[in-house]
N, C-alpha and C positions, 0 to 999 in steps of 0.2 A: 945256830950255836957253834962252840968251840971244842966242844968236850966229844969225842967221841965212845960210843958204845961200845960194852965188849959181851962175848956171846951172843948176839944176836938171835942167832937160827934159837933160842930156848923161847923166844917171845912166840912161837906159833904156836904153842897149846898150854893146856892147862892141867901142868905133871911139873912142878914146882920146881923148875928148873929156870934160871931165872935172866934175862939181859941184864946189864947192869951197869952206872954212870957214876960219876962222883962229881958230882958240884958244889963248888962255893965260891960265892958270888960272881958265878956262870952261868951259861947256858949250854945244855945238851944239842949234839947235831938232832937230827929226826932218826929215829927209829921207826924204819918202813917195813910191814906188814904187807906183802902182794899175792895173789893169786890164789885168793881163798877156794876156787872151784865153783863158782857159784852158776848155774843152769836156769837162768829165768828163761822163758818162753819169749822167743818173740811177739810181742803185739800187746805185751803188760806195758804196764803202768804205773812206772815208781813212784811210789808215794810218800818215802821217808827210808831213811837209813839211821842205825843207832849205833855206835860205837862202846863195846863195854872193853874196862881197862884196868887187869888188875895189877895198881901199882900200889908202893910203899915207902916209903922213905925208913932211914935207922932212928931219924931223929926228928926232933921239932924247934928245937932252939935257932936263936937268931934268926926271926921271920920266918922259919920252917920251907918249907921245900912244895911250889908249884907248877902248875902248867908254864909252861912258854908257850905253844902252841898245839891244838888238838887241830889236825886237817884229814881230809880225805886224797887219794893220791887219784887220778886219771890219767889214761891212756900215761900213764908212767911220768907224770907231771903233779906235783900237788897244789888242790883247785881250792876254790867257796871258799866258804866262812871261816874265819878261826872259832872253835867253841872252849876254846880253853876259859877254866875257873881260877879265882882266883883259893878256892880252898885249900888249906896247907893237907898235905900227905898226911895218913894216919900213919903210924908204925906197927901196926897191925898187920897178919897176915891176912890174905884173902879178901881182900878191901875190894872194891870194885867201883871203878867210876863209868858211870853212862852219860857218853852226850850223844847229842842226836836222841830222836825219836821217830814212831810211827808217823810222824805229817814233816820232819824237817828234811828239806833237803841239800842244806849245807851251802844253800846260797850259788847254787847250779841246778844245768837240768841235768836228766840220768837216759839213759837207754837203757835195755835190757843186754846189750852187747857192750858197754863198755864196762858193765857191772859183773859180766860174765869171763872177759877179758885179763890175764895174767899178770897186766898191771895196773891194776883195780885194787886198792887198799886203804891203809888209813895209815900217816905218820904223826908222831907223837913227839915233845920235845918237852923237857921239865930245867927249871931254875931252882937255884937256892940264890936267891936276888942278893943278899947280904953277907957278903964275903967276912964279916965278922965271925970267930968264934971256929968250931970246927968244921971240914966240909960234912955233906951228907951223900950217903951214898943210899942211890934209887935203884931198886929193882920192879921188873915186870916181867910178870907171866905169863900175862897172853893179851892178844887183842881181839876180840871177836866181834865180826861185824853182821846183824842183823838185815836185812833188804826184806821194806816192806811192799808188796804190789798187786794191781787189782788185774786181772782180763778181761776185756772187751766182752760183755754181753752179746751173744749172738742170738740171735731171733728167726727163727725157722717158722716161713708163715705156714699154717695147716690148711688143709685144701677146702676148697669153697665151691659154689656154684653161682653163676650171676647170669641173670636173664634182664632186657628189655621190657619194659610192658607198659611203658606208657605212650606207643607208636601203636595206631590201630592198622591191624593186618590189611 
């Protein structure tokens, strides 16, 4: 996109403090989210990540205000799938969109180190497609991202006895 964010550092939690864009008939650059602190163990087994996103828009007129792109960022690069909707913004506070879920993995594979890693995120990008009418201005408050993962079953065999016996002595 072309629009750049202002406040940024407010999108890393959820204390209604807000980033914020103004589009019409644009696109936002990404709003990157990095270094959540995340501690998986080595030797899991990512299974899904889920991205929740509380944004808003002021308005809903003229085609109302959506995704451009929902992605994930790696090793400080943004990767996989786009999952962006095409559902217009509520004007509601406290809204929250989730994409991703417990089995998606965003159309990549995961490590437990690059998940754990400081530029491991999710960037976010919204339109108001229809330059007609007035722009809208988007906020969000946070981006939280969910890592869901299994550990390797270990199996500790328990002690036994085995004897020979069908060689005659």
């Amino acid at each position: 996109g072309t629009v750049a964010w202002t406040n940024t550092g407010n999108a890393i939690s959820n204390n209604a403090s807000y980033a914020t864009v103004t589009v019409d008939g644009t696109v936002s650059n990404y709003l990157r989210c990095l270094n959540y602190g995340f501690a998986i163990p080595a030797g899991a087994t990512i299974l899904g990540i889920q991205l929740d996103v509380e944004r808003r828009s002021n308005r809903t007129q003229n085609g109302g205000t959506d995704d451009a792109s929902v992605r994930l960022v790696k090793a400080g690069a943004i990767v996989g799938s786009d999952l962006e909707t095409d559902a217009d913004y509520p004007t509601a506070l406290n809204d929250v969109a989730t994409y991703g879920s417990a089995t998606e993995l965003w159309g990549t594979t995961w490590t437990p180190a690059e998940i754990n890693a400081a530029n491991f995120g999710a960037a976010f990008a919204a339109t108001k497609p229809d330059g007609g009418g007035q722009a809208h201005n988007i906020t969000v408050d946070y981006m939280a991202i969910t890592v869901y993962y299994t550990m390797p079953v270990v199996v500790t065999p328990g002690s036994f006895n085995a004897f020979e016996t069908g060689t005659a002595a």
